[in-house]
N, C-alpha and C positions, 0 to 999 in steps of 0.2 A: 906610581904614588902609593904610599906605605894607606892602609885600611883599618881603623879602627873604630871599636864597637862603641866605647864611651866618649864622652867628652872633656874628660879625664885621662882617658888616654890617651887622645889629642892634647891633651895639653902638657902631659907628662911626657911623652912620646914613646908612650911604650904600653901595651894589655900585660895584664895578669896571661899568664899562660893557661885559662881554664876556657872548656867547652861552653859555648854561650848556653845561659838555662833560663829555663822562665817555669815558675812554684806559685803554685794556687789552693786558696782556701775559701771555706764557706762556716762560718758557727753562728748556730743560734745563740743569742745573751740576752738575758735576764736580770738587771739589776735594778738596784735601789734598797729599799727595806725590806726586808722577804724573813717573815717572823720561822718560816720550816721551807729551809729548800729541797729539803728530802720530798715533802711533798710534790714539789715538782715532777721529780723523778720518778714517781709511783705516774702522777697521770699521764705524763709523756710516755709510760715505759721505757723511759733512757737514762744512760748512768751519763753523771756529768762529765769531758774530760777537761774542765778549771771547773772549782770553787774557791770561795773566798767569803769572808765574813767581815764586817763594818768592824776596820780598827785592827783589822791583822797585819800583822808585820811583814813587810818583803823584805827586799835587798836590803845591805847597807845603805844609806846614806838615802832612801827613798820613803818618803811618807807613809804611814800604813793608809791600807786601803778606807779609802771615806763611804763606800756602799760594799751590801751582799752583792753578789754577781754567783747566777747558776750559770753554766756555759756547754754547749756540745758541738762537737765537731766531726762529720761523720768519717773512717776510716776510710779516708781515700788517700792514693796516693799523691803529696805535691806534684808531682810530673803531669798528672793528668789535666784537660781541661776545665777552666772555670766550672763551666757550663754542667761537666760530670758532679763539680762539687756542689752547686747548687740544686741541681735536680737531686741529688741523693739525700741532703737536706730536707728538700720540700716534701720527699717520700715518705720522712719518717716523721715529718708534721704535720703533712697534711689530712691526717683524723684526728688532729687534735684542733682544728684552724679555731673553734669558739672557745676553749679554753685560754689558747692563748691570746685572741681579741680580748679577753676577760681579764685577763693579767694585765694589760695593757693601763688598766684603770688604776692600777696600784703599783704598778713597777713599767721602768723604761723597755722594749722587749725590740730591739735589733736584729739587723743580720748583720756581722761582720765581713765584708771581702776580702783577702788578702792576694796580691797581686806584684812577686817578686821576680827583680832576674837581675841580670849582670849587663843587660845592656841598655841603655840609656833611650832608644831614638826605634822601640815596638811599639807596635796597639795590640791593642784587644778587640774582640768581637764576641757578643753574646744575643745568639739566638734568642728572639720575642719567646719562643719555646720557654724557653728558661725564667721568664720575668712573671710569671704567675705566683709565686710566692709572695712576689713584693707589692702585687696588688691586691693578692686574697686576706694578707696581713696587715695592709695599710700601712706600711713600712716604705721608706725612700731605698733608692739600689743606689748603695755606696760602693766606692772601692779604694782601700790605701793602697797605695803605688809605691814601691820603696826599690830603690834602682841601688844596689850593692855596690 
């Protein structure tokens, strides 16, 4: 009996000819109103990698953005586990843990998950190790799942 990874390809009766992958992210986000995001970046000591500003244009045919948003993501590689991207996150946050409670009062302050692959029918696993971000920030542990 023929194997396939999606349910798509079940149904199409045929896979992409590509090696199954699974791609992981971890960003701190910052948005809402935010009169100096530079600020930001001075107290965290981090350069952001997204900004945006209330009313900037993206794509075609896509609304400009309706809030600031400061954003970081630390230099990890997708291939690596969740778990590396969150812990590596939390490293670079966690001496800033009251300023950013402090933000919280004037802007929305998230973690982003992201949690990509090509195969429809994985889980995931993330060490209680790793969940200490989400309770020292007060923050929910989200994760978008987006199956290619």
């Amino acid at each position: 009996m023929k194997k396939f990874r999606t349910l798509r390809g079940f149904v199409e009766g045929a896979e992409p000819d590509e090696e199954t992958r699974f791609e992981f992210s971890a960003s701190l986000r910052i948005f809402g109103t935010i009169p100096d995001l530079e600020a930001i970046s001075r107290r965290l000591g981090l350069q952001p990698t997204h900004l945006h500003r209330k009313g900037q244009a993206r794509r075609n045919g896509v609304p400009p953005w309706p809030h600031d948003m400061w954003c970081y993501q630390p230099d990890i590689p997708e291939s690596e586990p969740l778990e590396r991207h969150i812990t590596s996150l939390w490293l670079a946050l966690k001496p800033h843990k009251k300023y950013l409670l402090s933000l919280k009062k004037t802007a929305k302050v998230d973690v982003f998950l992201g949690y990509r692959s090509n195969c429809d029918h994985a889980g995931i696993e993330v060490p209680h190790t790793a969940l200490e971000m989400f309770r020292e920030l007060e923050i929910p542990f989200g994760l978008s799942i987006i199956v290619l």
